[in-house]
N, C-alpha and C positions, 0 to 999 in steps of 0.2 A: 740474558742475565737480568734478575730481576733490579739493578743499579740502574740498568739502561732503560727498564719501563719507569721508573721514580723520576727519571732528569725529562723524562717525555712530558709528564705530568698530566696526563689524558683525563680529561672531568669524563667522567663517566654516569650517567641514571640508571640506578637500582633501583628493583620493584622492593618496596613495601615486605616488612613480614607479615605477611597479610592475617596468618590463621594467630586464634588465642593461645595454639600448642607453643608453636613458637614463640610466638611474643614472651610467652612466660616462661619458655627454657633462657629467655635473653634475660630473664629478670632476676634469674639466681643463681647463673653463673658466676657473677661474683663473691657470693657467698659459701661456693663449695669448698666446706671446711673440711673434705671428708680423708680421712688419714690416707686410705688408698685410692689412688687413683682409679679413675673412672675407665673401666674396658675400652681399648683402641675402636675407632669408629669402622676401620679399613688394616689394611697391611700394612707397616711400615717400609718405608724405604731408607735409602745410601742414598745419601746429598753431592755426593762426591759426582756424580756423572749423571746429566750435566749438573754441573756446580749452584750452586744457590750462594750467593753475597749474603749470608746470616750473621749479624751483628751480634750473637751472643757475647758476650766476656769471659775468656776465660776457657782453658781447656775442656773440651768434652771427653777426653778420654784417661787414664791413668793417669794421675798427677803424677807417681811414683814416687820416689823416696825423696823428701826435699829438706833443704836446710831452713829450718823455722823461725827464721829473723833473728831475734833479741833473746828467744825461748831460753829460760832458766831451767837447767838441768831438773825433769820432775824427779819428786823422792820416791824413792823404791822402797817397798817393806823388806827386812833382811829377807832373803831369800834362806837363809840357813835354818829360820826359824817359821820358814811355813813350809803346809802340807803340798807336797808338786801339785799344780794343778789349780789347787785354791790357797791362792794367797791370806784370804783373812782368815783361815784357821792354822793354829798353830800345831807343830810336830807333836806326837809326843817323847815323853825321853827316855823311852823303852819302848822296843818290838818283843814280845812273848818267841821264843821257842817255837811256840806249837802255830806262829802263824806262821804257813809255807809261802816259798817266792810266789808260785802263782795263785796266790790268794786274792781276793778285790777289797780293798779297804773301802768301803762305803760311807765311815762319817771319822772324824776324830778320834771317835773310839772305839768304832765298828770293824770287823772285814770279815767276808765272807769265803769260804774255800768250796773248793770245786767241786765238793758232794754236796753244797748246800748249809753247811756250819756257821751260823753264826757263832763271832769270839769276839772278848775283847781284846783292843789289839796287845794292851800293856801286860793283862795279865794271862792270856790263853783260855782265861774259864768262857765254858759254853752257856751262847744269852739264847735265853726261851720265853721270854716274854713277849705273849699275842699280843703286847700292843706295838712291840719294835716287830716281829716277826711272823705275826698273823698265826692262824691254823690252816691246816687242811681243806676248809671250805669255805676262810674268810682273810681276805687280803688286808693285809696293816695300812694304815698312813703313811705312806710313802717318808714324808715329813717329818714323824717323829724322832727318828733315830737321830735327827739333825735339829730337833728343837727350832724347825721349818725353815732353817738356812739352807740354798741349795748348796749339795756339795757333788762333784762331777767326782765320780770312782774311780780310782787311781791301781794300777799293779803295787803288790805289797811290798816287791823288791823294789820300787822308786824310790816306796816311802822308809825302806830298810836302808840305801843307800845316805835319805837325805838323814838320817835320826844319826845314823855315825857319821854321815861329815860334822855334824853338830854337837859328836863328842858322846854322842848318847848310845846305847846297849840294845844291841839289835839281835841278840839271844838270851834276853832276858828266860832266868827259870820261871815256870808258873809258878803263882803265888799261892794259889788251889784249885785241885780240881773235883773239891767234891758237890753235890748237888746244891748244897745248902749254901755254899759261897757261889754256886753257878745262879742260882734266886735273887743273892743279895748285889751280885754284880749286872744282872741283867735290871735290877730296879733300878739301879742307882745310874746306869746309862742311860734310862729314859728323864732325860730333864724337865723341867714344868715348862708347860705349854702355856703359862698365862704371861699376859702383858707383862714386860720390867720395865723399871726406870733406868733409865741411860740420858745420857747425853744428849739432844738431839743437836747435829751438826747444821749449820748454816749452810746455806745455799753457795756453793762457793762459786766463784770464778772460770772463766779458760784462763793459762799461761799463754806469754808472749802471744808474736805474733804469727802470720804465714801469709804464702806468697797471695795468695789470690781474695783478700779481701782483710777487714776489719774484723778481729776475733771479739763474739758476741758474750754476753754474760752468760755463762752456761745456767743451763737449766737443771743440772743436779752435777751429783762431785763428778771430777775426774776416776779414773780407777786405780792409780796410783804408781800405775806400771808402763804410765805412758799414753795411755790412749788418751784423747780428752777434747774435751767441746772449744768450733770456734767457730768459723765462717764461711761460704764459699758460695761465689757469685749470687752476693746479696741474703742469702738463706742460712738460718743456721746451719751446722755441720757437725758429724763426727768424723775423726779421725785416732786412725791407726799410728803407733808411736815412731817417731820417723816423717810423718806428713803425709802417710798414703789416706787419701779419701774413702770413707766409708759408704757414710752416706751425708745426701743433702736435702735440705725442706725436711732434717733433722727433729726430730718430737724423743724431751725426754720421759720415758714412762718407764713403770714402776708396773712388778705382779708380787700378788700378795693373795693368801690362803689367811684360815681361820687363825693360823699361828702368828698373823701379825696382830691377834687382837681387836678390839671394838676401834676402828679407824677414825680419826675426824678428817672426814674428806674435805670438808671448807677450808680447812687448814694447810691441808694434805695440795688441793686444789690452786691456794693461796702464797701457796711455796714455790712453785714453778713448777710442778708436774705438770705434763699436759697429754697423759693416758694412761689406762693400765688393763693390763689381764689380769684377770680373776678367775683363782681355780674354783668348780665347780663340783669338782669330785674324782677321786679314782676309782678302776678296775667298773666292776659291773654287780650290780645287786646291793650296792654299799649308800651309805647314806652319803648325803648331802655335806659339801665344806660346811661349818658351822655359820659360817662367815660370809656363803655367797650370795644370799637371797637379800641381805643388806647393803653389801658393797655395790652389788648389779643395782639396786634401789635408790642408792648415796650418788652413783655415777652419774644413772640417771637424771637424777630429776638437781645434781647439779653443771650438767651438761658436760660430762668428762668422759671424751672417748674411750669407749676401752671395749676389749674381747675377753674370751675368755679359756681356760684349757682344762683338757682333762688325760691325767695320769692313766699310760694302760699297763695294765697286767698281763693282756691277752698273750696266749703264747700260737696259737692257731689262728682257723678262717672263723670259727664256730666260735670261739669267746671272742675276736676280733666283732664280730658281728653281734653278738649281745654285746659288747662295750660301744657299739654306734645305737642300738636301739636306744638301747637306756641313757646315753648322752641326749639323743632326741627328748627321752620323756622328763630327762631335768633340767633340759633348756627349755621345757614347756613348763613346769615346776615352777622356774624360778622369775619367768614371767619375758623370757628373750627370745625376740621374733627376729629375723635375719636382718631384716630392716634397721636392727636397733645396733647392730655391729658395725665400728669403725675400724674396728682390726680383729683378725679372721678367729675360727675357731680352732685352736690347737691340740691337734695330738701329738701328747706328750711320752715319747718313744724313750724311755732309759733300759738301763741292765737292771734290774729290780730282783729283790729280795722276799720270798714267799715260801712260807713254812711248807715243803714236800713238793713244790713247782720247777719248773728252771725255765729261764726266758730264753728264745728261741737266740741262735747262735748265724742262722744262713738268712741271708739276705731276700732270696726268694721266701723263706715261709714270711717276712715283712714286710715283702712285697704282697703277696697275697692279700696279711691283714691289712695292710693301708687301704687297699683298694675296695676291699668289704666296708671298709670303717666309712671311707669317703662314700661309698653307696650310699648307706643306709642316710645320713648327713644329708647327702645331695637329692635325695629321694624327698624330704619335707625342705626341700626349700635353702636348704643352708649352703651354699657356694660358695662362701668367702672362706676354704680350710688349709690349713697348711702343719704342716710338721716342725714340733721342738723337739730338739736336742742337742748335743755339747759333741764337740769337733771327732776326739776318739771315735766314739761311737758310730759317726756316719762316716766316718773312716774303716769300719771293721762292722758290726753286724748289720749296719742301713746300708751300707758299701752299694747301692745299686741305683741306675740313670732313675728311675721312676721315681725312687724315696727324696732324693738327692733335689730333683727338680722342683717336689713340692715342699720343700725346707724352707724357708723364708724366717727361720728365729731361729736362732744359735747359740750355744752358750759356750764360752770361750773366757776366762779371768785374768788370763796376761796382757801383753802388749797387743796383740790383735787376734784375730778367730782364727784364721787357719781352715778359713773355709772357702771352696768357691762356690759363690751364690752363683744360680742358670737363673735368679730372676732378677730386675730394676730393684723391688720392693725387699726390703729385707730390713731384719731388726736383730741387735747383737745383744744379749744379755752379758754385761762388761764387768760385771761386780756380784757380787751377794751380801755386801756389807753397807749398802748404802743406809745412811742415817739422811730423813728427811722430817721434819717437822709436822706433827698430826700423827705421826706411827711410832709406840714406842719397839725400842729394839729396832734392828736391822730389820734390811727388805733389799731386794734384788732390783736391780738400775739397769738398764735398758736404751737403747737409741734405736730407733724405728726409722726410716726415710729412704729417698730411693737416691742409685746411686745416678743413673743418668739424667741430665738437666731436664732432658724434654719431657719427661712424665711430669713436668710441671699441669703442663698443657695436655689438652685433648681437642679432635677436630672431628666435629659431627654433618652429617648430610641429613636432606628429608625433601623429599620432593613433593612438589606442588601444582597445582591446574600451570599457572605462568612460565612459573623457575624453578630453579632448586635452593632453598635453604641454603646456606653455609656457617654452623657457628662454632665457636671456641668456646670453651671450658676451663678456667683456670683455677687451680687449684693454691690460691693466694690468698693470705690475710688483706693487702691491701687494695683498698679499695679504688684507687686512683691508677687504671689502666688504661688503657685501650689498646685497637685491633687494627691488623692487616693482612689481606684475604690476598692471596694470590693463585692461579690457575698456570697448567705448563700443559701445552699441547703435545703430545708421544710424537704424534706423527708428523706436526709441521716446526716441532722444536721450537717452539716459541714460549715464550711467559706472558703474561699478560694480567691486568689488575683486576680485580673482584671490587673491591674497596682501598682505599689509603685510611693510615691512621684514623681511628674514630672511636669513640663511645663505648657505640653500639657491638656487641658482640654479635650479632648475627648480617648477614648481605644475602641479597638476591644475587643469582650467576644464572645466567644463561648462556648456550653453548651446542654445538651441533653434537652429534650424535658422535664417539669419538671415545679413547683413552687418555686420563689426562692425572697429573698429578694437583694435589690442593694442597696448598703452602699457609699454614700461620705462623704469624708472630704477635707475641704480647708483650708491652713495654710497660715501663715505667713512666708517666707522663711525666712528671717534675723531673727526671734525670737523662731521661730516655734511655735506659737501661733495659737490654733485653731481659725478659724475665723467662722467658722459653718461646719453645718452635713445634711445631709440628706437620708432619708432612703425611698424606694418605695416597693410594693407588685407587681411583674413582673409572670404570665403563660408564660411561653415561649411553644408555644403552635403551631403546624401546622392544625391543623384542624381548627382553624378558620382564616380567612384571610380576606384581603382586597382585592376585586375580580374586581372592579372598582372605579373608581375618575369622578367629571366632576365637572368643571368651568365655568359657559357659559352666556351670556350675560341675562337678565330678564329685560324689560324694561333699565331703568337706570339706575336698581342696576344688582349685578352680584348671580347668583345661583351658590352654592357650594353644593357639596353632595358626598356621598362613599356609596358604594355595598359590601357586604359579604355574605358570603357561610354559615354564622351561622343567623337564621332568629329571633333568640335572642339577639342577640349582642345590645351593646351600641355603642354610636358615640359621639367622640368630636372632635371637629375643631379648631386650633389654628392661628392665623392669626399675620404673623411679618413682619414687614414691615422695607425692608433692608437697606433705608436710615437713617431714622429715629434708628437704629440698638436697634430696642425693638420691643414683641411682647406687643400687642395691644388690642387683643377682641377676645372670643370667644366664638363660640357654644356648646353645648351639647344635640345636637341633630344630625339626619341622613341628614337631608335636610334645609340650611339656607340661609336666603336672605342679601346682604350686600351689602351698600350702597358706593360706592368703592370713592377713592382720586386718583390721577398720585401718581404713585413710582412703585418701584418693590418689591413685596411679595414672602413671603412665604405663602403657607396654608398645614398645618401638621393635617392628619388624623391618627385618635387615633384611634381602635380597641378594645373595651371593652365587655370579657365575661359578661355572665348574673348576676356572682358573683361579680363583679367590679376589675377583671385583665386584667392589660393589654395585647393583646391577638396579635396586629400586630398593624405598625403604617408605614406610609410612605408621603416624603415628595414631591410638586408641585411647581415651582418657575414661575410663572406668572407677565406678566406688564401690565398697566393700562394706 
């Protein structure tokens, strides 16, 4: 047990991190600010056998439902007087006749029927306007029909249900149906897209308290339904209403299109945000957000995390695949190299609306396009992707393990999502009415963070003439930590110390040839607070090795690749990039093509037995 190597208190001498790769992964580990966590070094394990004495705080697994101290009842919007689904839009107080139950209401004043009709919903007249509706060979702004609020598409019977509980007339007559009032009704649905003057709300607070820590000033509003910002083990946090944890090491972020306008990011920045997506475009062949080549430039250069997404149309593998090309050529466009992503690139999977289209209904043909779409993506270099969409939806036409797995953003406007995340890393879109300071009008509010403690941490190997490397990776604002190494023999059951508490995040280990597990913990020095753990499955093994490297030019992207003496082996590639002081993208494969940026890199090969241990690993420092 590792209690009983600490009371022994073995002084132990450690070799030196001798090389400059090392030394200088020691020197900015405490600065990695980077939203997602850095790729696991090895496989994880179950602490549970044999046991590990881990001083975390605080449950690691489901808080579940808890009672929230002093918590004041939050206020709920009448539920009578909004749309199901999206609370910050209101009903309206007529249903038209001609819109049928299984119609899709798409915005306030939208819904679509199952041959493709747009109507509006009050008055049943037919809207044909290519700017809400697009043509035959050109796909609309998703956007406009909503005046760029997201609104998640509802069955027309929900919305028929909620408009007479509220007293309102859900067979209303049309009020005309001839062309000339279908013109003036279809203008008058498209609202202005320019900046308004509103209110901007203050930054508000969390409510009360909760069990496992001091609730923090939240970084943007609550959602009003319950969910809302406070703390857990030391870390901001979101939560579900009730007290189920969302996620923790919490980041509030904001996405925003051309329709929120000329942004003051310093402001925006200045507020408490602390990320954002930015849409860059929909469908394929279309232009540019009006908005994106400045907000990606405002982020930039005032150092605001953020990713970015793009709307698809696609209904097959063949426009699935022009809508990854052409995302390629306007992330090249707009000046974003994979490197420069803090949180992933999003395809953004809805039921969409397109004059004489209809979007795919089975799961499998979305399955196909994701999989095209992440080719094309993964092909120059972009690895960090994942899928948006709102709960319904990957309930019913993403319905499948593959879509489902790479989902990591959600959109969900009630008390919680309704979704289960298959990953750590996940981000809840909680609102679409957020007012924050620097945007006029609404914008959509967001929590990003992961839900298990240890992705706090990461735990790297690298070996050397003497020993093996050993360092930690934390993923902490605070700079006042340090580190504890420990080692667990498979075969002779034993634990044994690396290092005690220190500094330095990196240790010499040396050790016979053997399987064995490697234990971090990072603390708090002024509290001694664990701040996470991390555990790997390490062979330390001489028969297999890494017997060569190569780097070398391919056209205009660069070939990477490693050689070993085990013709079973696995291979993963790590690529960091030293300015930037975060690792970035990688492979898991023997041989990869990478579409390279100026800086200077790392690239770390990984040596993986056929059992998934890691078997040798060594690192290449290259400029571009």
């Amino acid at each position: 047990m590792i209690r009983d190597v600490r009371n022994n208190r073995r002084v132990t001498n450690f070799s030196k991190v001798a090389t400059k790769t090392v030394a200088a992964l020691g020197g900015i580990a405490l600065t990695m600010l980077v939203a997602v966590a850095p790729a696991n070094a090895a496989t994880d394990v179950n602490l549970d056998a044999p046991s590990v004495s881990s001083s975390v705080h605080g449950s690691q697994a489901e808080p579940g439902t808890r009672t929230i101290g002093d918590q004041p009842a939050v206020a709920q919007q009448n539920a009578k007087d909004a749309m199901p689904d999206n609370p910050s839009q209101k009903l309206p107080s007529r249903v038209s006749e001609a819109i049928p139950d299984n119609a899709k209401v798409v915005s306030k004043d939208l819904a679509v029927t199952t041959d493709g009709q747009v109507k509006n919903v009050e008055t049943g007249a037919p809207v044909t306007d290519p700017k809400l509706v697009g043509t035959a060979d050109q796909q609309p702004d998703p956007l406009a029909k909503t005046n760029g609020v997201r609104f998640i598409p509802v069955n027309a019977s929900e919305v028929k249900k909620a408009v007479a509980a509220n007293g309102g007339d859900v067979q209303a007559g049309d009020s005309s149906s001839s062309s000339a009032d279908s013109a003036s009704v279809s203008k008058s649905s498209l609202r202005s897209t320019s900046p308004k003057s509103s209110q901007n709300g203050v930054v508000k607070s969390a409510v009360g308290n909760e069990t496992n820590g001091t609730v923090n000033n939240a970084r943007l509003q609550d959602n009003g339904y319950g969910a809302y910002w406070g703390s857990y083990n030391g870390t901001q946090a979101f939560f579900e209403r009730g007290g189920n944890l969302f996620a923790q090491q919490a980041k509030g972020v904001i996405d925003v299109s051309e329709h929120q306008g000329t942004i003051d990011w310093q402001t925006v920045k200045n507020s408490g945000v602390e990320g954002a997506i930015i849409r860059v475009a929909f469908g394929w062949g279309n232009r540019l957000d009006y908005q994106a080549a400045r907000n990606i430039s405002e982020c930039k250069r005032l150092g605001i995390p953020f990713g970015v997404y793009f709307y698809s149309y696609a209904y097959d593998y063949d426009t699935a695949t022009q809508e990854g090309f052409d995302a390629v050529n306007k992330l090249r466009e707009v000046g974003v190299n994979p490197g420069d992503l803090s949180y992933p690139v999003f395809y953004d999977l809805e039921s969409w609306d397109w004059s004489g289209h209809y979007p795919p209904t089975d799961p499998a043909v979305y399955d196909s396009m994701v999989n095209t779409w992440y080719w094309c993506l993964q092909h120059f270099g972009y690895n960090n992707l994942s899928v948006y969409s709102y709960t319904y939806y990957l309930d019913t036409a993403l319905n499948s393990g593959n879509i489902r797995s790479k989902t990591r953003w959600v959109a969900s406007y009630g008390p919680r999502t309704n979704f289960g995340y298959s990953t750590n890393d996940r981000g809840w879109q909680y609102a679409s009415n957020g007012s924050i300071n620097g945007i006029y009008g609404s914008v959509d509010i967001n929590a990003f963070g992961n839900y298990w403690y240890q992705s706090a941490v990461d735990l790297a190997t690298f070996k050397r003439d003497e020993d093996i490397a050993v360092c930690g990776v934390v993923n902490t604002p605070n700079p006042n930590v340090e580190y504890e190494f420990l080692s667990y023999d498979l075969a002779a059951k034993v634990w044994k110390p690396i290092a005690w508490w220190q500094d330095a995040n990196c240790a010499g280990w040396t050790e016979n040839v053997g399987d064995y597990w490697l234990h971090l913990e990072v603390r708090d020095k002024a509290s001694q607070n664990i701040i996470g753990t991390k555990t790997i499955v390490m062979r330390y093994s001489t028969n297999a090795t890494i017997t060569g490297i190569y780097v070398g030019p391919q056209g205009r992207d660069l070939l990477l690749g490693a050689a070993s003496n085990d013709s079973r082996a696995k291979y993963v590639m790590k690529l960091y990039d030293v300015s930037a002081n975060k690792w970035f993208t990688q492979f898991n494969q023997q041989w990869a093509v990478w579409h390279p940026h100026r800086g200077v890199f790392w690239v770390d090969y990984e040596l993986y037995t056929s059992d998934g241990r890691l078997a040798d690993s060594t690192i290449h420092v290259f400029s571009v």
